[in-house]
N, C-alpha and C positions, 0 to 999 in steps of 0.2 A: 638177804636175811629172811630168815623164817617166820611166818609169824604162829602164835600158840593156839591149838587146835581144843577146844573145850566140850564136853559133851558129859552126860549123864550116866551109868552104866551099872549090872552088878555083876557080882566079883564069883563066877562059878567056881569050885574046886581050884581057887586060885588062878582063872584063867578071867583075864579082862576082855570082850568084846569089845572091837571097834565095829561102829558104824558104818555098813557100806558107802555111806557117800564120802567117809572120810579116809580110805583105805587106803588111795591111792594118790592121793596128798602126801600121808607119812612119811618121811625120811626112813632111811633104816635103821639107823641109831637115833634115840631119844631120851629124852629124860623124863622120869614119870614122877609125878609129887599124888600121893592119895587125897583129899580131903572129904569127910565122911559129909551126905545130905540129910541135913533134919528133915526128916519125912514123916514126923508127927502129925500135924495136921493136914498136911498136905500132898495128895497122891497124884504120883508124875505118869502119863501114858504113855506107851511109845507109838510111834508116829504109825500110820498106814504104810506109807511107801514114801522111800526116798523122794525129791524132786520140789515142786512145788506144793506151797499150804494150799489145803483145805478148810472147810467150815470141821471136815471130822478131825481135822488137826487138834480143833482145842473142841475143852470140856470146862463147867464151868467150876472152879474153886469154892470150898466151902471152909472156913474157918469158924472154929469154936472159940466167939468172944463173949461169951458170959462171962459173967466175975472180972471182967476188964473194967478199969475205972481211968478215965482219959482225962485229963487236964491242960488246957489249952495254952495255959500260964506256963504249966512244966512243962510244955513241949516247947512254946519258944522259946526259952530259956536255955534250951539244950544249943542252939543253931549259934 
């Protein structure tokens, strides 16, 4: 059994890149499902080089929570 290959990507003149480190894993038939990245706040890098992380791997995340109002009551409540 297969298992399901996930990764990040954009979509040029309709052409999807795959990953070289996941190239050669792929089957030759597949099924492909879109799901679009909220990338509103959040901007994704691509890595330096296949293989193993680095410190240049990651960068650090900055979210915009002004005008957030948290409530500790509503959040357990949810669970």
């Amino acid at each position: 059994m297969q298992h399901a290959i996930q990764f990040e990507t954009i979509i040029e003149s309709g052409i999807i890149r795959v990953p070289e480190q996941f190239i050669k894993k792929i089957p030759k038939s597949v099924k492909v499902t879109l799901t679009p990245v909220s990338s509103s706040n959040i901007i994704v890098g691509a890595r330096s080089k296949a293989g193993t992380l680095s410190s240049d791997d990651f960068s650090a995340l900055k979210i915009d929570t002004q005008g957030w109002q948290f409530s500790r009551e509503e959040a357990n409540e949810r669970c």
